[in-house]
Structures are given as C-alpha cells and as structure tokens.
C-alpha positions as CSV (number, residue, x, y, z in Angstrom):
1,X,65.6,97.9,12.6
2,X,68.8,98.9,14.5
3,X,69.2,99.8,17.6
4,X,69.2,103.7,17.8
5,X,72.0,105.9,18.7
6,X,71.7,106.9,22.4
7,X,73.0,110.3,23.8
8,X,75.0,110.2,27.0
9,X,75.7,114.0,28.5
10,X,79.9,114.6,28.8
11,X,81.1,114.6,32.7
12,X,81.7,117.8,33.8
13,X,85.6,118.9,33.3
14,X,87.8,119.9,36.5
15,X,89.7,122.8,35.6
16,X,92.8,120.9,36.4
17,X,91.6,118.6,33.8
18,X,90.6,121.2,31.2
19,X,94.0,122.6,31.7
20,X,95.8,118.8,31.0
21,X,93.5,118.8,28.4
22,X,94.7,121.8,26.8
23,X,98.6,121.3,27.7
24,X,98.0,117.7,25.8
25,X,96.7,119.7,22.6
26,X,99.5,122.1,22.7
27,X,101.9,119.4,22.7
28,X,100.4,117.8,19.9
29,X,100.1,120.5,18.2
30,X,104.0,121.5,18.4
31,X,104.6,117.8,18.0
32,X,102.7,118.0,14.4
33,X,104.2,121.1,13.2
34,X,107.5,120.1,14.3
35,X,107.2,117.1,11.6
36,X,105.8,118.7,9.1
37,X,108.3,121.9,9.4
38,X,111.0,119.1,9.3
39,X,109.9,117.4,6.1
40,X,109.3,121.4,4.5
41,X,112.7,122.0,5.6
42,X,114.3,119.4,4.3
43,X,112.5,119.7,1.0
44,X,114.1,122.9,0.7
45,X,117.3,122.4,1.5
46,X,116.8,119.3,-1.1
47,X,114.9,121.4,-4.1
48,X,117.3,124.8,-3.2
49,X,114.8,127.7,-3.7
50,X,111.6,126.2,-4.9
51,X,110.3,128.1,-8.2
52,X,107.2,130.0,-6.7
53,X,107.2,133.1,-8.5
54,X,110.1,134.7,-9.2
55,X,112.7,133.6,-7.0
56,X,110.3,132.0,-4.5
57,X,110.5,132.2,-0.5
58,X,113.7,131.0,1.2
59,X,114.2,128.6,3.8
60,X,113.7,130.5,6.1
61,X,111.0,132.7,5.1
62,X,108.8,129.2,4.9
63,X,109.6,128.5,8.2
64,X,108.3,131.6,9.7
65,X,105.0,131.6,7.6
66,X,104.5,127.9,8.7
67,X,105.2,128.7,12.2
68,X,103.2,131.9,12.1
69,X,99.6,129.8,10.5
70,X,100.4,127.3,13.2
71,X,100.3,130.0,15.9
72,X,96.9,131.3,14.3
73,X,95.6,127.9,13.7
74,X,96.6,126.9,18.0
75,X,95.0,130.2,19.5
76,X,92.4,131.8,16.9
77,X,90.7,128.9,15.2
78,X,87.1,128.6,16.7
79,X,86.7,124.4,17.1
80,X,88.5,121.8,18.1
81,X,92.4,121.0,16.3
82,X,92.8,117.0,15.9
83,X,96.5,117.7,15.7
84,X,96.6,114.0,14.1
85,X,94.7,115.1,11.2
86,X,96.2,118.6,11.0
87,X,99.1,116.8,10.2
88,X,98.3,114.6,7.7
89,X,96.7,117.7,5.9
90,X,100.1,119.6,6.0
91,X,102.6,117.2,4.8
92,X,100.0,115.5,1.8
93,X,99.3,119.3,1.3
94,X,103.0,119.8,0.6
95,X,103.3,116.5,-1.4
96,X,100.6,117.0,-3.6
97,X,102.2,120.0,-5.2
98,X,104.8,118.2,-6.6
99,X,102.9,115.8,-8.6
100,X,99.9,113.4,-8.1
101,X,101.4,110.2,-6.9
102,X,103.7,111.3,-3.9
103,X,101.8,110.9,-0.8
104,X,101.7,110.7,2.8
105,X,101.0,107.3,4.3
106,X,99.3,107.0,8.3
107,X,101.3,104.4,10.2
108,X,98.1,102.4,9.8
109,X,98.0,103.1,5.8
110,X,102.0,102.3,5.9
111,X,101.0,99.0,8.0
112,X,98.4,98.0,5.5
113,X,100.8,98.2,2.5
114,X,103.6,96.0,4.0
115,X,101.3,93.8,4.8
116,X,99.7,93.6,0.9
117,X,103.1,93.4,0.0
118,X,103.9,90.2,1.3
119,X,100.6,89.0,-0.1
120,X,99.0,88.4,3.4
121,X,96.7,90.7,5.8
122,X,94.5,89.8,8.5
123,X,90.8,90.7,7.6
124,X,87.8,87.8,7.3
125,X,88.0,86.5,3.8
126,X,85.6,88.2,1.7
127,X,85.4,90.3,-2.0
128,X,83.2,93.0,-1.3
129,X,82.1,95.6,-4.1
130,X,79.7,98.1,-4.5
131,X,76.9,98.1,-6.1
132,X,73.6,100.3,-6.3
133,X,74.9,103.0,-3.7
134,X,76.1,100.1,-1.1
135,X,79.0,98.0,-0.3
136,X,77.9,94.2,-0.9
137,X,79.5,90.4,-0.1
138,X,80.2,89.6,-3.4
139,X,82.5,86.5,-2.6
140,X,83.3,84.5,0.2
141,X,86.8,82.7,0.1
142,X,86.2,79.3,1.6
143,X,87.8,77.6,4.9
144,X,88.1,81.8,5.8
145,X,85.8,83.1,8.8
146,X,83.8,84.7,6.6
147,X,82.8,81.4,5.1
148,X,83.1,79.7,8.7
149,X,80.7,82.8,10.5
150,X,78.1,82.2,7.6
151,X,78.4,85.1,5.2
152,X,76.9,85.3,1.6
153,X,77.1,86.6,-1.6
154,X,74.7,89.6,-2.0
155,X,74.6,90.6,1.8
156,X,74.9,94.2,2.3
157,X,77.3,95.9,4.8
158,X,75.2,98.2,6.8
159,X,77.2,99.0,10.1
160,X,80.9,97.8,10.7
161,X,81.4,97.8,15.0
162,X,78.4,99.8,15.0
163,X,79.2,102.8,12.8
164,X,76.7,103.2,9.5
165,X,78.9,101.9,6.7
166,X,76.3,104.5,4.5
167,X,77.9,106.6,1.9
168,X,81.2,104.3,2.4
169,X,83.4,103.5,-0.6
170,X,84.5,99.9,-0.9
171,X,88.4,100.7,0.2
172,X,86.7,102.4,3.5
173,X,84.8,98.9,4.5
174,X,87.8,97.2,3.9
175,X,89.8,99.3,5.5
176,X,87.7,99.1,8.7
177,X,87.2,94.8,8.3
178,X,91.1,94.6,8.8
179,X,92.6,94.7,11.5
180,X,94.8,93.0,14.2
181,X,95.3,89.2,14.4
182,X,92.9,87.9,16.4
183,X,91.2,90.8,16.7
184,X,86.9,91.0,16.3
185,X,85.0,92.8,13.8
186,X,81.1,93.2,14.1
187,X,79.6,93.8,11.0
188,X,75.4,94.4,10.6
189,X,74.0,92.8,7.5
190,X,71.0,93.2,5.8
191,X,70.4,89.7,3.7
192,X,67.6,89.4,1.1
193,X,64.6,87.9,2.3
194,X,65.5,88.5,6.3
195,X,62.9,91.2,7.9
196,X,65.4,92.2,10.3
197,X,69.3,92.7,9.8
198,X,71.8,90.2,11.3
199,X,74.9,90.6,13.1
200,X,78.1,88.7,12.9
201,X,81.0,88.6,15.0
202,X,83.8,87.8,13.3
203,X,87.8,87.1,14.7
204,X,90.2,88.0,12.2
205,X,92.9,85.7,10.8
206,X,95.6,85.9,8.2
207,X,94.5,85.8,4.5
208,X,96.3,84.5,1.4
209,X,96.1,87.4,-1.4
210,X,97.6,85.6,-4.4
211,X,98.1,88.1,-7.1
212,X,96.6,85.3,-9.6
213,X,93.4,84.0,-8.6
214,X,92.7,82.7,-12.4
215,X,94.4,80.6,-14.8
216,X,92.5,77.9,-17.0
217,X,92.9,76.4,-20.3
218,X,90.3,79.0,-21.7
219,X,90.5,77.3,-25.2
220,X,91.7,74.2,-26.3
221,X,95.4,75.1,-26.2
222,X,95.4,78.4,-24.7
223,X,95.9,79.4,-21.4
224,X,94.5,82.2,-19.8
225,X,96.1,83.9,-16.8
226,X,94.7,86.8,-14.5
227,X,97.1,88.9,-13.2
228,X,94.8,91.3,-11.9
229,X,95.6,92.2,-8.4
230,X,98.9,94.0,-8.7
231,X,102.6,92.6,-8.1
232,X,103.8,91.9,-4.7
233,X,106.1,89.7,-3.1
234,X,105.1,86.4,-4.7
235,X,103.9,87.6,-8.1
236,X,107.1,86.1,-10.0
237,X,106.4,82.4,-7.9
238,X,102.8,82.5,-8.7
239,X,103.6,82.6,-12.4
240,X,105.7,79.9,-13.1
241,X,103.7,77.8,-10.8
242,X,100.5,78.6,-13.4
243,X,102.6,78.2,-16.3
244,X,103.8,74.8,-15.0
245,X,100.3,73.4,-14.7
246,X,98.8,74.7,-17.9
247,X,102.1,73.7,-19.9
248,X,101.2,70.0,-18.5
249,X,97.8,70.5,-19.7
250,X,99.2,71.4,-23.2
251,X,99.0,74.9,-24.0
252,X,100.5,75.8,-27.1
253,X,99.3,80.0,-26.6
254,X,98.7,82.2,-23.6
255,X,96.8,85.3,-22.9
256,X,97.9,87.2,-19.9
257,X,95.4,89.4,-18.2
258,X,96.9,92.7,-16.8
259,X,93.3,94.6,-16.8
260,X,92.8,96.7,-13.5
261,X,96.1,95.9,-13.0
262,X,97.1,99.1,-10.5
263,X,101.1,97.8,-10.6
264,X,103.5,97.1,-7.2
265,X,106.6,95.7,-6.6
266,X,109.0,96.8,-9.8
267,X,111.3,93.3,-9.2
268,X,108.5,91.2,-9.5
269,X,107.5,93.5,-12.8
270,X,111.1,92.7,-14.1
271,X,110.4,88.9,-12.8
272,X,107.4,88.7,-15.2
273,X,108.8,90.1,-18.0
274,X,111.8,88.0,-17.8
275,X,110.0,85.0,-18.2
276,X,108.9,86.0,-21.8
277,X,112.2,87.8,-22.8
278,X,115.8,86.3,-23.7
279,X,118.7,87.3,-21.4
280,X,120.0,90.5,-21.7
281,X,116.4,92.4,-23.5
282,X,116.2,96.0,-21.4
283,X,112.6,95.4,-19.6
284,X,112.7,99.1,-17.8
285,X,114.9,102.1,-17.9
286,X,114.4,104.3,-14.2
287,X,116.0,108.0,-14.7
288,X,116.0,110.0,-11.4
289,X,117.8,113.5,-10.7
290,X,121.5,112.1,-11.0
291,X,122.1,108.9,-12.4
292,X,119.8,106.3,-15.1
293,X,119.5,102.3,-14.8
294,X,118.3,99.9,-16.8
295,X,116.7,96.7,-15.8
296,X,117.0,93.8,-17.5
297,X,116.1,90.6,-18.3
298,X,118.2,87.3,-16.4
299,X,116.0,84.3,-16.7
300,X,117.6,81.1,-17.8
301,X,114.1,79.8,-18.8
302,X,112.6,81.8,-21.3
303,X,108.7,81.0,-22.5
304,X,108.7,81.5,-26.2
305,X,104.9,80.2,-26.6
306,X,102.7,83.2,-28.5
307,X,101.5,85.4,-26.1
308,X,98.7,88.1,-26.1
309,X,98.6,90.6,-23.2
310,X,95.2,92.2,-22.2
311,X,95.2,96.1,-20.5
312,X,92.9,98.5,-20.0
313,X,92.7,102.0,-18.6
314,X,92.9,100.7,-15.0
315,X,96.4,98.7,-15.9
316,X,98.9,101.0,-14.4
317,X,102.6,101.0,-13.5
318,X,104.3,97.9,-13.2
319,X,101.3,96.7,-15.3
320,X,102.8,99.1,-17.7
321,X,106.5,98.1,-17.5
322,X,105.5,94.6,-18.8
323,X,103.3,95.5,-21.6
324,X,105.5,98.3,-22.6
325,X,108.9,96.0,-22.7
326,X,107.0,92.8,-24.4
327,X,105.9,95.3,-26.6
328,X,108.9,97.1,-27.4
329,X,110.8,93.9,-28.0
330,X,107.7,92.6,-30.3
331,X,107.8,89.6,-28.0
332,X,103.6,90.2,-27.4
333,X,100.6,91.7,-29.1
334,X,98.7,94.1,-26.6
335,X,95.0,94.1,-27.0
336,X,92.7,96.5,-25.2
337,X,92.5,99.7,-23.8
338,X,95.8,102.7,-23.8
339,X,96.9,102.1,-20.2
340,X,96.6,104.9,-17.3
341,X,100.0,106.1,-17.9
342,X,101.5,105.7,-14.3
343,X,105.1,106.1,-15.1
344,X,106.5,107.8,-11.3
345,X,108.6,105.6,-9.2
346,X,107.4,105.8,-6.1
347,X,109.9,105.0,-3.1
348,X,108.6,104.2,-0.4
349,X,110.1,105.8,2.9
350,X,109.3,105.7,6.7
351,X,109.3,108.4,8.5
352,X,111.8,107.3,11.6
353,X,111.0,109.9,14.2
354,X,107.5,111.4,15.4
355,X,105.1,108.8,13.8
356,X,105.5,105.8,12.4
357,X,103.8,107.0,8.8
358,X,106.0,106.5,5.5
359,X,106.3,108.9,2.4
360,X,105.7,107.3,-1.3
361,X,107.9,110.0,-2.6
362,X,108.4,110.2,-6.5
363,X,112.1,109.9,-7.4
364,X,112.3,109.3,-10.9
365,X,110.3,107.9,-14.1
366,X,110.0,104.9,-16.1
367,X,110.7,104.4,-19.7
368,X,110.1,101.4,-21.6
369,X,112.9,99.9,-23.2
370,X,112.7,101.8,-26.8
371,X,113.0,105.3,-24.6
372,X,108.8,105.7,-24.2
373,X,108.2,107.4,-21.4
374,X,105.4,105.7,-19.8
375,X,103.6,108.7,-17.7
376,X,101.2,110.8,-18.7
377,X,100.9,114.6,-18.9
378,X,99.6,115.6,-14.9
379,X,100.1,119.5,-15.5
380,X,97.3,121.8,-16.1
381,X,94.2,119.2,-15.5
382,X,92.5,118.4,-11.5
383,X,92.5,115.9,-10.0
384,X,89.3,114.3,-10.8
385,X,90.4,115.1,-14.8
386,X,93.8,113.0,-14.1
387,X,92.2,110.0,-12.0
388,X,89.3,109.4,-14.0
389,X,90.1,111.1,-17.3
390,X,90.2,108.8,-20.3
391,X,93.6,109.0,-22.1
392,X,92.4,108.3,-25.6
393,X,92.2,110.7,-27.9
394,X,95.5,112.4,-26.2
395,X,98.0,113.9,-29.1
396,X,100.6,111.4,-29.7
397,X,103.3,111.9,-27.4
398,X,107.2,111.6,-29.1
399,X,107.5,108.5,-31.4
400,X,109.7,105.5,-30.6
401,X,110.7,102.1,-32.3
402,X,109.5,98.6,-31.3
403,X,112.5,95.5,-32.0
404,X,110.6,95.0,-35.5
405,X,110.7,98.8,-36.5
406,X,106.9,99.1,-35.6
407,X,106.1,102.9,-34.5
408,X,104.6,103.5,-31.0
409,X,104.2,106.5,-28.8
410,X,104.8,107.4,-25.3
411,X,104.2,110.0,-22.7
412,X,100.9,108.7,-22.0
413,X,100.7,105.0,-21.1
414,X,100.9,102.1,-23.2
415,X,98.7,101.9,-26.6
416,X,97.2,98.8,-27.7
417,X,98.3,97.2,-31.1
418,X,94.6,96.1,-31.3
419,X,92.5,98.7,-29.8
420,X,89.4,97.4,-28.3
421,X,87.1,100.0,-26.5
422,X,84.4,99.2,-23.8
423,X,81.2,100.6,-24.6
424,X,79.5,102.1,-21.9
425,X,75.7,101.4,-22.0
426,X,73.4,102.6,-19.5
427,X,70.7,100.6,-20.1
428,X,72.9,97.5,-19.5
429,X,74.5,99.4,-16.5
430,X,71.1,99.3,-14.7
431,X,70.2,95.7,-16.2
432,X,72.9,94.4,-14.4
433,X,72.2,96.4,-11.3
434,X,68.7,94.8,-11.7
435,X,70.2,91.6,-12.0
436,X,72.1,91.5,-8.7
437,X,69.4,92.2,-6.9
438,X,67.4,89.8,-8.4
439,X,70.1,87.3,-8.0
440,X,70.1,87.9,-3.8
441,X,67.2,87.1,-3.9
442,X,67.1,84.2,-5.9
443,X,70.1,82.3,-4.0
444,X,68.4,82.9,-0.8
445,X,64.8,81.4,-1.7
446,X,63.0,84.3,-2.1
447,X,61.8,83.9,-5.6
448,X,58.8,81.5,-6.1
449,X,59.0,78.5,-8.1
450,X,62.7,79.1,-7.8
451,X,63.5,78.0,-4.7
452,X,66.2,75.5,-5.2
453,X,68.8,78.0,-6.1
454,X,69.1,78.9,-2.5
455,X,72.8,78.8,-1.6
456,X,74.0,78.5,1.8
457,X,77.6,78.0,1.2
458,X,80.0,78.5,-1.7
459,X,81.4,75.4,-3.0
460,X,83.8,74.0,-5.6
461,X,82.6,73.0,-9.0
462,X,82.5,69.4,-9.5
463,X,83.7,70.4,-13.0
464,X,83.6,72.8,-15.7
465,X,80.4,72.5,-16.7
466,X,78.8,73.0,-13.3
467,X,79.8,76.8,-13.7
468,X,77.2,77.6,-17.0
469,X,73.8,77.6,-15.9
470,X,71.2,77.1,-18.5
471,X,69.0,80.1,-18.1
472,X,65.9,79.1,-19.2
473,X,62.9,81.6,-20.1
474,X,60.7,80.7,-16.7
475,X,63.6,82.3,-15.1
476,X,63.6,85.1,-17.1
477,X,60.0,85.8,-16.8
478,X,60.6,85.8,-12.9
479,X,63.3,88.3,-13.6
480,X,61.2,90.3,-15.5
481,X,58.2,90.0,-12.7
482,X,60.8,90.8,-9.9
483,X,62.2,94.3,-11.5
484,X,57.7,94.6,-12.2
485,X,57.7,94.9,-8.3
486,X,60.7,96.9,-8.0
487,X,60.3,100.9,-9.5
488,X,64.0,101.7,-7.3
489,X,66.0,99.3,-10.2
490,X,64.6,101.7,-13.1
491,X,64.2,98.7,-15.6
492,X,61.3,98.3,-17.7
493,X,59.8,94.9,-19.8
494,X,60.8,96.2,-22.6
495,X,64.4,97.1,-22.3
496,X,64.5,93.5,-20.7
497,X,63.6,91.8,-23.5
498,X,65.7,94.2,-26.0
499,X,68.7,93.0,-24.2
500,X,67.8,89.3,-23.5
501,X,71.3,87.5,-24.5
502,X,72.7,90.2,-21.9
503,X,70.6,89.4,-19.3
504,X,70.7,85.7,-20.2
505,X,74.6,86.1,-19.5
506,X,74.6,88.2,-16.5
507,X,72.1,85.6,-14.7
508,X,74.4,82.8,-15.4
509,X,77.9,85.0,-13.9
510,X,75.8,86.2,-10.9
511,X,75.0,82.6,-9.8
512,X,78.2,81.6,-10.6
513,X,79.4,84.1,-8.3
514,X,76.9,82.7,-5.7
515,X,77.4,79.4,-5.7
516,X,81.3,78.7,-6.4
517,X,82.7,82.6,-6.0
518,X,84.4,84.9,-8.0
519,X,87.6,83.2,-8.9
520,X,85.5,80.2,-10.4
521,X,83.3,82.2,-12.0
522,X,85.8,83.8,-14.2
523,X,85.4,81.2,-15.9
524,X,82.2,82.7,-17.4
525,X,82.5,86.2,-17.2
526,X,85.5,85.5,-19.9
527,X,83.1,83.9,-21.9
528,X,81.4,87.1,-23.1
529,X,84.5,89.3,-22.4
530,X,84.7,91.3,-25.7
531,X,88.6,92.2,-25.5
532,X,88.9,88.4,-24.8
533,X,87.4,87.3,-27.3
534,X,89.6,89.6,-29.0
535,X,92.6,88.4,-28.0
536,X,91.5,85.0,-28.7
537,X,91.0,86.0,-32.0
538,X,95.0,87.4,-32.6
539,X,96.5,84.3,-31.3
540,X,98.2,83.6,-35.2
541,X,99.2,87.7,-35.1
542,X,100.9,86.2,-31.8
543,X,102.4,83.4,-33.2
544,X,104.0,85.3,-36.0
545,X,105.3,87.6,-34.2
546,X,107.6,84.3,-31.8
547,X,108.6,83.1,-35.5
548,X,110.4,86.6,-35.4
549,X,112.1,85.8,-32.4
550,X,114.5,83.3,-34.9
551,X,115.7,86.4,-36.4
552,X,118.2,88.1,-35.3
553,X,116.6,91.2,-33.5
554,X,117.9,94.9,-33.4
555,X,119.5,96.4,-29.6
C-alpha cells in the first residue's frame, strides 16, 4: 500500500499578505498578456490584415479585444488565474490557427529539445512504454542508474516524487524522470511477485541517445539499420560508423529502417541522403513566403550497395525527406506503409524577452526533389482526424516523375513502391498484452516450475543465439494456466491455442527484452517483422534498380 495523502489546513493570510498576493497576480497577469499581445501584434503587422471574414479586424482592433478579455479574465473570473498557464493557452491558441505543427514551447519543453538535439539528456536510463493502461520499465540501458539502482523490465511506474503516475501517458513519465544533473527522482514501483511496492531513489546523469540503437547483419549479406529515433546532432556520424562495421562484415545489401521515424534536424536528413546519392542529386527543395532552396547532395563517398528503405505511418518529416529524394532519384525501393505526410519546416525560435520559451513556427514546406509536396491536406479535418487519421485511401494528390520516369504522387506523404499494410488484430492485441504480464512474472520467479528465468540484471548476449529462446509447450501450458487465473487479460484457451506460432514468438521477444533489452532484442522482433521480411524479399528489385545508376540519369 502507499502511504495516504495527508491534509494540512493553509495558514491564515495577513491582509498585507493577501494584498502581495494579489499585487504578485496582477503583475503576472500584465506580464502574460503583455507577451502574448506582443507575439499577436507582431503577427499582424507580419500577415497585414488576417483573412477573418471579410476584411478581418485591424491591428488595432485585436488589441483592444485582447486587452478587454484580459481585463474580464483579471477581475470577473470566479477561481484562481495561473497566469503561467494562461499564457501558454493564449499564444498555442493563436498558433494553432495557423496550422497544426506551429507551437508554443515552455522554457522547460524548449530545454528538453536542445538537449535531444545534441543526442544527450539527463534522466536514469530506462525505455519505458505503456502497456495495459500503465507506463512500464520495458528496458534498462546498462552501466545507467537505472541499471545501477536495480530496475527491471516489467516494473510498473506508480508514483514519480510522490504524485500517482495513474492515467499518465508515456511522454508525461518521462517528462517528469528528467531533470537536472545531479538532481533525484523518486519513483514507486509496483514489481511482479512483491506484495508491497518499492521505492527507488535515483540521481540523474547524462544519457547517450544514439539515433541508431540497431544495426546487424540480418541476413547473410544484408545489413540492417534502425534509424528509428529521429535525426539529431549525430545522426549523419552514427551512420557511417554502422556502415563501416557491417561493410567489414561483408554486406553486399542494406535495409534502412525509418519506421516511427518522427524526423529532426533537416542537415543531418541531407547528411543521410547524401550518403546514398551522387554529388549534385536535389535531396529537398524548402519554398517559404519569398525565396526557394534546394538542398543537395555533397558527399565525396557515395554507397551504391542496393538499398531498401522501410516507413510506416509514424515515419514523418525528415524521415520523409530521405525516402522521398532516394525515391525520386530511383536510388531505393520503399517498402511499407504511405508516410504521415509532415512536410512544414518548423523553425525553431526563442522567445528573448519575458520567458525563456521558443516558438516552432512554420515557415515554409518541403518538396521532394521531383516537385512532391510532402504534406498532407490539414484543412477541414480535427485534430484527432489529422494525428491519428490513416492517410491511405487519400485521392492522389498531383502526379510527379521519379529519375526512371516511374509515376508517384504527392501532397500526402510518401507512398511505398511495395505497399505492405499492418493488420490490426484484436485478438493478438490482447495476446500480447497477456503475454507481458505473463512475462513479469516469469523473469521475476513467480511462475512454478519456471523459476530459472528470473532475471535480475540485463546482460549482453554471449552471442547470437543466446537471443532465441526455444519456447517449448510446458511453457506454453503455464502461459495458458497463468491467463486461467487472470479474467482482467481477457484471453481465453482457445484463442491461445488458435494463435500458438504468435504467442510462441511474442514469448521469445518479451524475454529477450528481459534479459538483454530492447536494442538486442531487435534482433528477434525483426524475425517475424512482416514489412521485413518484405523488404528482404525485394533485395534483387534493389539491386536492379543500382545497375540503373550506370545509366546516365535524367535532372
């Protein structure tokens, strides 16, 4: 149990306090509206006189409405004003009418993003997801204090310094693990098996966050990278260091994994994609209100092995600039999913008085190097429709020419040349679920029979082969007697044994996961990876496609 919440009564105010209290507000108060008046201001005198209806308000007739609901808002409104989020309201308020991308960025959120940017933050080392309605451990980075304070795979977050992380979305627990250097974070766990929940103190440090966490020989003679967590500062660096080592290992193909992808930095993007094009190939065209450039492609290196790029609906932005310009040039075959369709630049901007927030302001668009334009359609659909919506099945957008004169379409992300749907099963959605749980158990002891798959530490595989379990049937029938016991997971025998390759599968990832983390246990997930195998499968399409590269190609 935790310890409950006690009630202390508020010390009585003196009025002289109550009246600092209230001149403190005030000031706040102006001090919001003042900023966000600025930025309004300033977007007027930028856009002239918006189109509102009709000719729209002026200037100054904004102004005195702003002014006016501030005054309303200060002296009428019947709770407390926290001026700081009052703020953030007005100016995101304001932002979000132009389109859904340009955003206003607390000086915590603005701290947060330079430091992801330079591929370092200060947090405790772990990969945390949710699962079942909960945030959970699902990987511990070793030599991190996570892995020094004791944490494990399949511990659930409860409390983080003592408030209930219930209801919390995964970007909210990490959020609140981060912090200072140096700095302590309490978090409350509750870990299989334990009848009561434990607590860990935990000093934060700095921690790597390579954008590649996954590269391998995934077949003899192909390589397989992940880039799956964005572009930032060292994206470019950690490339050619991966190509280096699976060239020495004698890769003659390569998949490269942009799935979930959500984009970053666009030099790095134009750093990736010259490593794959010849000098002078147009990788991105950016068009803003006055002028156009084009980037393009300077490396004196260029990899001409036959490449297959992975995306899927999450791959977005700079993700997008790289499968659209290897496309466009025929340099890649894209297997997959039609890509989110993220084609804003966003400019970051600090804001240099009042706070020390930063606006990611759209100032212009993307277009792949045949003319594509890479976002999709915002106008007319919510927010909910435009974040989780799924693009296919979108009208084509206008029709553009690849190098080799192969039609493609843009205006909403980038189509795959080998479309390759996931299928969303529900059944297998709560067999995994099911699964997890059965797998926290299982590598803390708690399953009889079975208890020599208790883990307590993640550890490097000895090899290769360390990473596939054999899951035998005893260990399914204790899977199947576990979710018996267990109504909550909503599994039944029978759809168990219906799906007994899958669960077979999901066993051996989850305590791969466990026992060596998620990096290593890539490994296996890949194995049963549809689009993957996919991929795997158009390696000759690939290779055709580099004998073109002999040819002289069109500009």
């Amino acid at each position: 149990m935790t310890e409950p919440i006690r009630y202390e009564p508020v010390p009585r105010m003196t009025k002289i306090h109550e009246a600092r209290r209230r001149d403190r507000r005030r000031r706040a108060i102006r001090f919001g509206s003042g900023l966000a008046l600025a930025l309004i201001l300033s977007a007027t005198a930028l856009w002239g006189r918006p189109s509102l209806g009709g000719e729209g308000p002026t200037p100054a007739q904004i102004k005195e409405d702003f002014l006016e609901a501030m005054r309303l808002v200060q002296t009428q409104y019947a709770g407390e004003v926290d001026s700081a989020a009052l703020l953030t309201a007005t100016i995101r308020g304001m932002l979000a009418a132009l389109d859904p991308h340009s955003n206003y960025l607390t000086p915590r959120e603005y701290a947060d993003l330079r430091q992801e940017q330079e591929s370092e933050f200060f947090g405790i080392g772990v990969t945390i997801n949710q699962r079942r309605g909960r945030v959970y451990v699902i990987s511990v980075i070793p030599d991190t204090p996570a892995d020094r304070a004791g944490l494990r795979y399949g511990d659930a977050i409860l409390a983080v310094d003592g408030r209930s992380a219930e209801g919390w979305s995964t970007q909210e627990v990490a959020r609140r693990v981060r912090g200072e250097r140096g700095t302590t974070v309490e978090l409350t766990i509750e870990r299989a098996g334990e009848a009561t929940p434990l607590t860990f103190r935990i000093a934060r440090a700095p921690i790597p966050l390579p954008t590649i966490r996954t590269a391998f020989v995934i077949r003899p003679g192909i390589g397989y990278i992940g880039l799956t967590w964005g572009f930032q500062s060292t994206t470019t660096e950690e490339l050619d260091e991966q190509l280096r080592r699976l060239k020495a290992q004698g890769i003659k193909a390569l998949i490269l994994d942009l799935r979930g992808n959500p984009g970053g930095l666009l030099d790095q993007a134009v750093g990736v994609a010259s490593r794959f094009l010849r000098p002078g190939e147009t990788i991105v065209r950016i068009r803003g209100r006055t002028r156009e450039r084009h980037f393009k492609a300077e490396s004196k290196q260029v990899e001409e092995v036959p490449m297959v790029v992975l995306i899927n609906r999450a791959s977005a932005s700079a993700s997008e600039i790289v499968a659209g310009a290897l496309q466009d040039h025929d340099r890649a075959l894209i297997v997959g999913e039609t890509s989110f369709g993220k084609g804003l630049v966003q400019t970051v901007i600090p804001l240099l008085r009042g706070t020390a927030g930063a606006l990611t302001l759209s100032t212009a668009r993307y277009y792949t190097p045949s003319g594509r334009l890479i976002q999709r359609d915002y106008r007319n659909v919510s927010a909910y429709e435009y974040r989780l919506g799924r693009p296919d099945g979108r009208p084509p957008g206008p029709a553009a020419r690849t190098d080799g004169g192969r039609r493609v379409y843009g205006g909403g992300g980038i189509e795959p040349d080998i479309p390759v749907p996931v299928k969303l099963d529900p059944v297998r959605q709560r067999l995994f679920g099911a699964v997890f749980e059965f797998t926290r158990h299982l590598i803390n002891g708690r399953i009889p029979r079975f208890e020599h798959f208790r883990v307590e530490r993640q550890r490097e595989p000895a090899s290769p082969k360390d990473l596939f379990l054999e899951v035998e049937d005893p260990l399914i029938e204790a899977f199947i007697a576990f979710a018996a016991r267990r109504a909550d997971l909503g599994v039944t025998e029978k759809e168990i044994r219906a799906h007994l390759e899958y669960v077979r599968q999901k066993i051996r990832e989850e305590v791969a996961t466990a026992r060596f983390g998620i990096d290593a246990a890539m490994r296996v997930i890949l194995q049963s990876d549809e689009q993957v195998q996919r991929a795997l499968e158009a390696i000759p399409q690939a290779r055709q496609l580099v004998e073109n590269l002999r040819q002289p190609r069109r500009r």
